[in-house]
C-alpha positions in Angstrom: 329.2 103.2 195.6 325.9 101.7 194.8 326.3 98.0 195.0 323.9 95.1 194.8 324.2 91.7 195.7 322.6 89.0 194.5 323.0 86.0 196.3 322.1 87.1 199.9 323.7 84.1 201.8 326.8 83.5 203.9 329.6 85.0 200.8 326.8 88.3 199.7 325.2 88.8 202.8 328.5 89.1 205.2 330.1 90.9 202.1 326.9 93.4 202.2 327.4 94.1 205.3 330.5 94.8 205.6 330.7 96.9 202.7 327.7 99.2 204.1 330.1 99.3 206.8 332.1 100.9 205.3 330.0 103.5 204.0 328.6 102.1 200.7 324.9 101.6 199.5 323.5 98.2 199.3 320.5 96.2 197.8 320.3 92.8 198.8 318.8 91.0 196.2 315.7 88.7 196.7 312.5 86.8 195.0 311.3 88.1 198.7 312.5 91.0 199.6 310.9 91.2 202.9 312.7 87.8 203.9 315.6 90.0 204.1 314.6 92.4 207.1 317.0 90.7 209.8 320.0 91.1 206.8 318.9 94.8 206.5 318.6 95.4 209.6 322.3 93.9 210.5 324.1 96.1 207.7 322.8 99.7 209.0 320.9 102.6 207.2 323.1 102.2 203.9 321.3 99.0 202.9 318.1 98.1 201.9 316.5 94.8 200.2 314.6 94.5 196.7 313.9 92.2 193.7 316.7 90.5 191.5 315.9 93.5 189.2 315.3 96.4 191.5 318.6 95.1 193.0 320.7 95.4 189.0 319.2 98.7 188.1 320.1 100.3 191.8 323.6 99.1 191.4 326.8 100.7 190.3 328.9 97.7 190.9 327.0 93.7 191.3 328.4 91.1 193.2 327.0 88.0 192.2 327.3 85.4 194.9 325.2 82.4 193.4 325.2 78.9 192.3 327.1 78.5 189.0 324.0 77.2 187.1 322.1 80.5 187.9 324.4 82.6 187.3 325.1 81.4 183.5 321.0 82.1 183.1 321.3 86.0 183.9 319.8 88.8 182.3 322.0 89.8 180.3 320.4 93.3 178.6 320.1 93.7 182.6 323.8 93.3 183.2 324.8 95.2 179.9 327.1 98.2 180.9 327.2 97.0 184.3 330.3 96.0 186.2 330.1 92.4 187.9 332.1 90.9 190.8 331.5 86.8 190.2 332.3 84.8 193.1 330.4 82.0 191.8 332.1 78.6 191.6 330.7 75.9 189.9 330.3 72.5 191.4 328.8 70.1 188.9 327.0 67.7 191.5 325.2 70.9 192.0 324.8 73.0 189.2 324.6 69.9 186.8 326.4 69.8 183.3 327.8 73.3 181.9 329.8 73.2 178.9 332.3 76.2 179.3 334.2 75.6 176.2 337.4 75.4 177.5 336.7 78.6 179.3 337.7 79.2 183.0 334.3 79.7 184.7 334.3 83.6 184.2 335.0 83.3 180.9 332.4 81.2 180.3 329.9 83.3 182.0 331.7 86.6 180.0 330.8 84.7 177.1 327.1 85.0 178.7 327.6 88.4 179.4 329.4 90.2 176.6 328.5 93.9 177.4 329.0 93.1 180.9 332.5 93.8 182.6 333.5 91.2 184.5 336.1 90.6 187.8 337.1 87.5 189.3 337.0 87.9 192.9 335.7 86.4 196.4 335.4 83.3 195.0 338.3 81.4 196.9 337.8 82.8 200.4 335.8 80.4 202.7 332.6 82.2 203.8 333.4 81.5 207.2 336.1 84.3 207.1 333.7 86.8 205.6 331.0 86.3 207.9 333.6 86.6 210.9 335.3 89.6 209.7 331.2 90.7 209.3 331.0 90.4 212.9 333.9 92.1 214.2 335.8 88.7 214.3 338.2 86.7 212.5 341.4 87.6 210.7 342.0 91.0 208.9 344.5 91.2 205.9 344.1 87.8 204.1 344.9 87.5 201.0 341.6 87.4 198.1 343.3 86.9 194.6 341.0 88.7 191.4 341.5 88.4 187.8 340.0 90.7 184.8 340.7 92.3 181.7 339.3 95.9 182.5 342.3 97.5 184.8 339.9 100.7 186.3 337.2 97.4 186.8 340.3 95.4 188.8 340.6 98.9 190.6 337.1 99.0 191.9 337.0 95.6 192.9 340.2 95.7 195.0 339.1 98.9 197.1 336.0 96.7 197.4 338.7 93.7 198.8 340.6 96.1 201.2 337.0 97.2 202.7 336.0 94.1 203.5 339.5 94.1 205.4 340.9 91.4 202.9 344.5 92.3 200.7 343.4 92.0 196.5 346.0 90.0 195.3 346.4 91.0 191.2 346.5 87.4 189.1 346.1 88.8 185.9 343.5 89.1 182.9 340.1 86.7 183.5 341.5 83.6 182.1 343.9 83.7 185.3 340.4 82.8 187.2 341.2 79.4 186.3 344.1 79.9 188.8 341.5 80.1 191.8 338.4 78.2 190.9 337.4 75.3 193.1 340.1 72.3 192.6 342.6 75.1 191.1 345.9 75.5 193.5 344.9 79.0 194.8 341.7 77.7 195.5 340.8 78.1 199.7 344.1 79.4 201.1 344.2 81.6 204.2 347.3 83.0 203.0 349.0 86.6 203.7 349.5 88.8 201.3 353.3 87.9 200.6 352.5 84.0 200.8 349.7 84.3 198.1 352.3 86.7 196.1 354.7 84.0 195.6 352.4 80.9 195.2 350.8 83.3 192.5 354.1 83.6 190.8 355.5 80.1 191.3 352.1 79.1 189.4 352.6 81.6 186.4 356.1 80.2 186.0 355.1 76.7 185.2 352.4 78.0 183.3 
């Protein structure tokens, strides 16, 4: 797949690079492009760098790794048709005051984004783990819960999981998101995939 990342740091950059890896084709998404050179460089001859834009209209599949407050000012005729991984979190000491409506966070950003279809994912995994799986460290076959309402979206996004050698863990439509924001209970577990199973179902049962 064509996938572009914006939000180059520790979560997009290690996931980059580990998805080019694995045989994909990767923009990294910049104001300056040529900033990224060392990222490029680290991911292999799948990936290149370009502008926030150049980076949406490469891409069949987005991640968006950025802060909260950002994200919720995307383009959205840009993002219209496109598929989107959000693994923003939003932090209000950072990102300031968002009203989300009672949304979960996604939501609230799908309510930005209504042509855009939207998963869940990445979100609740500390970037440490990404960025030493990246480097041919860490722990393989952690667990990396997603939520969405578009099941062949959900299907993309967990082959994307599994090739950044985590397990997708299914939590249901996008409002489930509110399962693994920051402060949620699912939030920043190293679980396996059976651990994260039943903590996801104990939680749906007091729901």
């Amino acid at each position: 797949m064509k996938i572009g990342i914006l939000g180059s740091g520790n979560i997009g950059g290690s996931l980059g690079r580990l998805w080019a890896k694995a045989g994909h084709e990767i923009c990294f998404a910049s104001r300056s492009p040529d900033s990224l050179a060392p990222l490029v460089a680290q991911a292999g001859a799948g990936a290149r760098a370009g502008s926030l834009e150049e980076a949406m209209a490469f891409a069949d599949v987005i991640l968006e790794a950025l802060p909260f407050s950002t994200t919720m000012n995307l383009p959205a005729e840009a993002l219209a048709d496109k598929m989107v991984i959000s693994a923003a979190n939003y932090y209000p000491p950072r990102d300031g005051q968002v009203d989300l409506g009672g949304l979960s966070q996604t939501e609230a950003l799908a309510r930005h984004l209504p042509r855009t279809t939207l998963v869940k994912a990445f979100n609740m995994m500390f970037a440490t783990e990404m960025e030493a799986l990246a480097n041919g460290q860490g722990t393989p076959g952690r667990a990396i819960f997603l939520a969405g309402d578009d099941a062949d979206a959900k299907s993309i996004a967990a082959r994307l999981i599994e090739a950044a050698h985590f397990v997708p863990i299914d939590a249901g439509p996008l409002r489930n998101g509110r399962y693994f924001e920051n402060g949620a209970p699912l939030y920043a577990k190293l679980w396996d995939a059976e651990t994260a199973k039943a903590e996801l179902a104990a939680l749906k049962a007091k729901a």
